[in-house]
N, C-alpha and C positions, 0 to 999 in steps of 0.2 A: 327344740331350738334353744341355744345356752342366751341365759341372759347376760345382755349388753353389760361392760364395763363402768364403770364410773370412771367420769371426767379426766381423774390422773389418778396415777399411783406413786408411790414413796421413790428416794432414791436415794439409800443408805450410803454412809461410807464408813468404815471403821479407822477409827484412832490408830498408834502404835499401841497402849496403851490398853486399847480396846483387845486388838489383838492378841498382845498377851495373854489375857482374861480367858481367851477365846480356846487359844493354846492351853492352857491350863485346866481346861473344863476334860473330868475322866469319866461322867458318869450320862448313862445314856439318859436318864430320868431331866437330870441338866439340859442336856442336847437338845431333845425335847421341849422342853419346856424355852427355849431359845428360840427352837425354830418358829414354837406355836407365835411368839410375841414377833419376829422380824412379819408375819404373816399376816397378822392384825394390823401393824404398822404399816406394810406396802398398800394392802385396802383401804385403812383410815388415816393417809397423813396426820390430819390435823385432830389425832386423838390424844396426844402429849401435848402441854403446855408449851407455850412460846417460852425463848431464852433470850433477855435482855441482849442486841446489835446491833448494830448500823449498820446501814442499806445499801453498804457497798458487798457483801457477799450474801450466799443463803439463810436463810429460816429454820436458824438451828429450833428444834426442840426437847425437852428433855423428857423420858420414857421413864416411869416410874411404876413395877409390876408389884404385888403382894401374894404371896401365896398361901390357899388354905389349907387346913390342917391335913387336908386329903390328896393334896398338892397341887390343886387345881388353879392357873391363876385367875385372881380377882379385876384384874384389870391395872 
């Protein structure tokens, strides 16, 4: 039997800006290494720091990865 979900999950949206970025990405090691961090984020929202807002829209936060010499990320 799969174990139960936690409470909520993430719900991304990318920039224009973002986008491009995104567009721009040619190497699968990148891809990767993208998809691993959007994946960690949808299971731990609140693994990135808060971004200073007012409480008329969402709970931006900001995602901040490091990558080791073997390219594994750090978090």
């Amino acid at each position: 039997m799969p174990a139960p979900h936690g409470p909520r999950r993430a719900r991304g949206a990318f920039s224009d800006s973002a986008a491009k970025q995104l567009d721009a990405i040619t190497s699968k090691a990148e891809l990767h290494g993208l998809d691993r961090a959007l994946v960690v984020i949808s299971v731990d929202p609140d693994v990135g720091e808060p971004l200073p807002s007012d409480s008329r829209g969402p709970q931006l936060r900001q995602y901040v990865a490091t990558w080791s010499a073997s390219g594994l990320c750090t978090g």
